[in-house]
N, C-alpha and C positions, 0 to 999 in steps of 0.2 A: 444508381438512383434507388434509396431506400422506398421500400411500399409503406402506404400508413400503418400496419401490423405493424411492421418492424418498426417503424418511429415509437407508434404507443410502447411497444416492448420495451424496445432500448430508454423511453423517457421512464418510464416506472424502476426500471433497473436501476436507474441513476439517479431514483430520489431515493432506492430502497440503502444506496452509497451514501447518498447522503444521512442517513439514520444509523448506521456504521460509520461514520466517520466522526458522526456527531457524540455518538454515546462513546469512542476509543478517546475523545481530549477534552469531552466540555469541562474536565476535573482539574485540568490544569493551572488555570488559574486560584483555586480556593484549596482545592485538595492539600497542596503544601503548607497553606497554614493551618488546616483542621488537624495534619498527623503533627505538625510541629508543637503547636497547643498538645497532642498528646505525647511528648516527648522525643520523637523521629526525627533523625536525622535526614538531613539529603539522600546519602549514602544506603540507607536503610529503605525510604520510602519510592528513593527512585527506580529500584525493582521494580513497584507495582505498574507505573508505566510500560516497563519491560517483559514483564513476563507475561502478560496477553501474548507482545508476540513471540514468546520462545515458544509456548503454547501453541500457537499456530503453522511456527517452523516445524515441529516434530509430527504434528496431527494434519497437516498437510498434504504432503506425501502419501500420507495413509488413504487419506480420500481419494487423491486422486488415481490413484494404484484400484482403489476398490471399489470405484464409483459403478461401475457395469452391473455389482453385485445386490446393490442398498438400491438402484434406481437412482436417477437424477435426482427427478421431483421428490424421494423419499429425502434425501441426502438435505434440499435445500431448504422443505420444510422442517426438516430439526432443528438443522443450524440458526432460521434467520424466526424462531420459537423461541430457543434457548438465548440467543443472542437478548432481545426483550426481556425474557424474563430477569436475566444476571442485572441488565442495567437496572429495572425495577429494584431490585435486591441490592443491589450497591447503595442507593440513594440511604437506606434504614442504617448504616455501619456508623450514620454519627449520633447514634444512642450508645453505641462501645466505646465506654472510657477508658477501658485498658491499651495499653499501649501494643503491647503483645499480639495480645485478640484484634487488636483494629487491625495490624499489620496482617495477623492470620488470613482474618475472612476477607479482607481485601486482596489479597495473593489469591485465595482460595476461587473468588470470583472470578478474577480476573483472569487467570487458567481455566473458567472453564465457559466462560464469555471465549478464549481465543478457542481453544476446539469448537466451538458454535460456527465461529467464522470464519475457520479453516473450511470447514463444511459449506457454508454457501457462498465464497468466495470458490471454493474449487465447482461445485453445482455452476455459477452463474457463468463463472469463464467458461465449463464445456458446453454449454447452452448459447454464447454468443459467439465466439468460435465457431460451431458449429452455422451458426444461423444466421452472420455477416462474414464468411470466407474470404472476401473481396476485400474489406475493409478492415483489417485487424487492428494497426497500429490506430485507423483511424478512431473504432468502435473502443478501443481498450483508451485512449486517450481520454474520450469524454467518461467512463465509468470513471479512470482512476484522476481523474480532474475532480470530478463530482464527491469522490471520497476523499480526496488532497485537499479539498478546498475549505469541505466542511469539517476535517478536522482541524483545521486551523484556525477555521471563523470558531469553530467548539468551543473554546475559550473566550472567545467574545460572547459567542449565547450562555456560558455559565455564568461567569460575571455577574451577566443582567439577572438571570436566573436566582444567583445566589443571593444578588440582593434585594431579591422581591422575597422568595421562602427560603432564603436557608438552603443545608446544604442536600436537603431531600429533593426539594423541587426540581430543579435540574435533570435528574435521574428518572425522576417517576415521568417528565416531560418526552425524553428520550425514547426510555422502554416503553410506552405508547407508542410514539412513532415510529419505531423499530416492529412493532406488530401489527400497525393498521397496515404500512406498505409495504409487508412481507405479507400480507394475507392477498391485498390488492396484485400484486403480482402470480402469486400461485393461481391466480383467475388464468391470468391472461396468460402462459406457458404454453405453447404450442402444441397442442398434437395432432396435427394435419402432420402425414410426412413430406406434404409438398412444401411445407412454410418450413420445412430446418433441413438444409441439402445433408444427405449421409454419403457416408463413402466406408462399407464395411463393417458397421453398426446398423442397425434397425432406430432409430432416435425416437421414433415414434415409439417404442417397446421400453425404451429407457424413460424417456420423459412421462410414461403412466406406471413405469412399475411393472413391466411384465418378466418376471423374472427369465422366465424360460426362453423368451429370443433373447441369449446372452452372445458380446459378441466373440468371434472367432478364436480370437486372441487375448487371451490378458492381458490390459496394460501393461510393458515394462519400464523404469523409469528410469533401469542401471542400460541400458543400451542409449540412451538419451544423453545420459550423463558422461558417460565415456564420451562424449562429443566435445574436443578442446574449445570450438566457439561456440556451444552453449554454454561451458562452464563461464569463458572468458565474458561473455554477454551478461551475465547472474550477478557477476562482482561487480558488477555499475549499479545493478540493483540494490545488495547489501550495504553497495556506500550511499547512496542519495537515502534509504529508509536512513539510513544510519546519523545522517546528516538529522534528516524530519525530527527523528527519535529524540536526540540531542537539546534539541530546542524545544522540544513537548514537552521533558523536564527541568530541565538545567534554567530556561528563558525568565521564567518568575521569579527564580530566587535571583537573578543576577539584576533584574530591574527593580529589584528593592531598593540599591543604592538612588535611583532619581526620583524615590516617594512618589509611587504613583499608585491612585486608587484600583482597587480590581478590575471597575470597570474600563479604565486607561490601561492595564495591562492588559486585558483582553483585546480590546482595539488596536494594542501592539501587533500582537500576534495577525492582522491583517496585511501587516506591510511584507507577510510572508505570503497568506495564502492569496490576495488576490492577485499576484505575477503571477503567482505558482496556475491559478483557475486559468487565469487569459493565456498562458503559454502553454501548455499541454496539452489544446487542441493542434497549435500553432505548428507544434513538434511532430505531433502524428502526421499531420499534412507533409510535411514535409519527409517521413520516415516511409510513407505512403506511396509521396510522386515526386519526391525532387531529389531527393540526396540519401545515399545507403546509410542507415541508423548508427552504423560504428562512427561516422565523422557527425553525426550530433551528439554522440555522444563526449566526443572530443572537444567539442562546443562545450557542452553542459559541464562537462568537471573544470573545464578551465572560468567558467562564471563562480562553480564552486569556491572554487582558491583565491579568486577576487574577493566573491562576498564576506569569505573569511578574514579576509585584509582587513578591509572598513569596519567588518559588524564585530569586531571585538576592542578598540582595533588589535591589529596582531602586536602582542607583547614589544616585540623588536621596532615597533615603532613609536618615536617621542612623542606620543598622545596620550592623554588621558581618556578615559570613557565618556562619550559622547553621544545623548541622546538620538539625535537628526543622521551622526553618522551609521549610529545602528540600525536603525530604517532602512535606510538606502541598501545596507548592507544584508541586510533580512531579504529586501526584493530580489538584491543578486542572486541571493539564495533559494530563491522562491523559482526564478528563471529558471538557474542550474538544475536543483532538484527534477523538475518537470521536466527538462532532457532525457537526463540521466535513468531515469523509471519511464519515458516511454522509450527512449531508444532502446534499452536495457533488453525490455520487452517483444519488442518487434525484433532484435538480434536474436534472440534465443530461440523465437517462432522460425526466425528465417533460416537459422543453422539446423536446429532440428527436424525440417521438411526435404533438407539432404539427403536424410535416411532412406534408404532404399526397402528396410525386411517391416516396416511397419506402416500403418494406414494411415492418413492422415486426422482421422478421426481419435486414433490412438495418442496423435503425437502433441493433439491437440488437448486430450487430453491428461497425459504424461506432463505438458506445457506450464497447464492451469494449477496442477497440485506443486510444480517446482517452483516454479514463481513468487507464488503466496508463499514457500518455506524462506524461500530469498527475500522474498520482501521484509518478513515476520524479523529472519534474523537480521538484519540490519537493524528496524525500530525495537528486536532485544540490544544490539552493542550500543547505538547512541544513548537510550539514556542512562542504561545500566554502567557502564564506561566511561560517559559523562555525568552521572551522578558521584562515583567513586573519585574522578579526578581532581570533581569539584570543590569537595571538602580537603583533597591532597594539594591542590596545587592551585585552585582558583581556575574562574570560569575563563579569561584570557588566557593563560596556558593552557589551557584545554583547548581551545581554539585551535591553539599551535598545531598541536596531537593532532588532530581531526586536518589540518593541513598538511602534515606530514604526510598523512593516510590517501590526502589528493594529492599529493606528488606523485605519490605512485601509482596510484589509480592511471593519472595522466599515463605515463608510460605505459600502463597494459595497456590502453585506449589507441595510442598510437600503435602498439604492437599489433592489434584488432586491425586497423587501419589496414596493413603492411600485409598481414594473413590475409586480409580481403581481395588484395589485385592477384592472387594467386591463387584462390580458392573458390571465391564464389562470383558470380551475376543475376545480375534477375533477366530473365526472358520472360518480356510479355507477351502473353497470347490472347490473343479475340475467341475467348467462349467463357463461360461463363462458369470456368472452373477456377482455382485456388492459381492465384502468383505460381510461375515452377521457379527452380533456381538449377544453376547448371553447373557443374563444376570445368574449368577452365586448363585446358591438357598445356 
């Protein structure tokens, strides 16, 4: 049973997701036509989607490796600063009429918007982690719901946005609320050591910046990673961002052909995120206390490979593109996705707390910076992959591709499946320590 602390914590967290998730897509819907008007191709603009998060995969890692060093609180106040200001700073790039330059300073931003959120995306995961132990898939479900949800309504609020001011308003909207609720939260940050359980760290000493209680051990993140079911657990991650990714750019220019105004193309983009909002609790619950997270995840990519069927439809079938089918086929997607990233998640938690030579406090995290690179890369290959194929082969073959990619996915998922009755269980214990897991002789 969460304390009210924790509730207020965990709700401010999850609005500060929601102001990250909002400023990573409100652009989706209008952005393509402001770089088109400046001569960009799909191909060319769809990077800018992308490369936030290559940005975030490679700066990642780095945080979460050096977080012990910068302080927590150091680390989240940069990140979820800088993050505001870039979106501020985006909204002004439609006074750049060169094509070149647009493309420049929007790359330009947009790298270093993702280092911002590498930064408090690794801060906030070792900070909940930390301070919900009990509940991980469950606490990680409502953050990454909260950030899923709103980047997908994001194009619905630009839309409107854009057509009340233009393509500034939007942005300046954004980067506000990216700084009132990152300020609002460094209020409330814990540092009681009673309110955030440690094991091995001082968190109290982390969470104000005391450099000098550093802990024992330096993060590692290659003894993590040599672990086959965390790696195996990541690749369900890379494919569902990959999926999101996909449709964050590729979705507007494909629903050109049924003439729909920005504001209908916005509200498109719902029949994605609200399954996606309402199942992603639904999933942790269940990754939580009812079924080991590898067999949701087997769930999730097989809705995947459905929603692929309908929402394009899949080339190989005598249809034509069909509005109502795309929908339905968006929700599928919306379901799958939100398996796939939380079980994704809780698998890699639960294989990684196997380890025997590290603290849990380390592995958690080791956890938080690998994740967010997993995550990053996958929303890099969808739209960068899907932007490329787009202008090569059209957006229904591309669908193909991204089907192909869950076939296979399917098969590690079962393979996950199959390494599980042989490797791991959960043993529950009555105290008020961390899930253990046991390996099975």
């Amino acid at each position: 049973m969460l304390e009210n602390r924790q509730i207020l914590t965990l709700s401010l967290f999850c609005a500060v997701y929601v102001a990250w998730g909002l400023t990573d897509s409100i652009q989706a819907p209008f952005y393509p036509i402001e770089a088109e008007r400046k001569g960009a191709k799909v191909s060319e603009y769809g990077f800018v989607f992308g490369i936030i998060h290559l940005a975030i995969f490679f700066s990642g890692p780095f945080f979460g490796k050096y977080m012990h060093l910068f302080g927590i609180k150091n680390v989240y106040i940069f990140g979820v600063i800088s993050t505001g200001v870039c979106a501020l700073l985006f909204g002004f790039l439609d006074y750049v009429q060169d094509k070149v330059l647009f493309l420049a300073y929007s790359y330009t931003l947009r790298i270093l918007e993702g280092v911002a959120e590498a930064a408090s995306w690794s801060a906030v995961f070792s900070m909940l982690l930390t301070m919900f132990p009990d509940n991980v898939a469950t606490v990680y479900s409502f953050t990454e719901a909260s950030f899923s949800f709103s980047e997908m309504v994001g194009p619905t609020v630009g839309a409107i946005f854009y057509n009340i001011g233009g393509f500034v308003l939007p942005f300046e909207i954004c980067g506000i609320l990216c700084l009132v609720t990152g300020l609002l939260t460094i209020l409330v940050i814990p540092s009681d050591p009673k309110s955030v359980r440690s094991e091995g760290i001082h968190e109290e000493s982390i969470l104000n910046n005391n450099k000098d209680s550093s802990p024992p051990h330096q993060t590692q993140l290659l003894p993590v990673l040599k672990s086959l079911d965390v790696i195996l657990a990541l690749t369900g991650t890379v494919f569902a961002a990959s999926v999101q990714g996909l449709l964050e750019a590729c979705l507007e220019p494909y629903l050109e052909q049924f003439h729909l105004s920005i504001t209908k193309v916005g509200l498109t983009f719902l029949a994605l995120s609200v399954p996606y909002f309402m199942a992603s609790p639904l999933w942790g619950y269940c990754c939580d206390h009812l079924v080991s997270p590898e067999y949701v995840q087997v769930v999730g990519t097989s809705i995947i490979l459905i929603g692929f069927v309908v929402f394009g439809p899949a080339p190989y079938l005598p249809l034509h593109a069909n509005y109502p089918m795309l929908v339905i086929g968006l929700a599928f997607l919306g379901i799958g996705t939100a398996a796939g990233l939380v079980a994704s998640f809780s698998g890699a938690q639960k294989a990684a707390l196997m380890r025997q030579d590290m603290s849990n406090t380390q592995i958690y995290t080791a956890i938080s910076g690998i994740w967010t690179s997993s995550f990053a890369l996958g929303n890099f290959i969808g739209p960068s992959l899907g932007g490329f194929l787009f202008d090569f082969i059209g957006f229904r073959s591309t669908t193909f591709v991204f089907q192909m990619i869950g076939v296979v996915m399917l098969f590690l998922d079962l393979y996950k499946v199959k390494r599980l009755r042989n490797t791991l269980v959960l043993k529950k214990v009555k105290s008020n320590k961390i899930d253990l897991y046991e390996r099975l002789e």
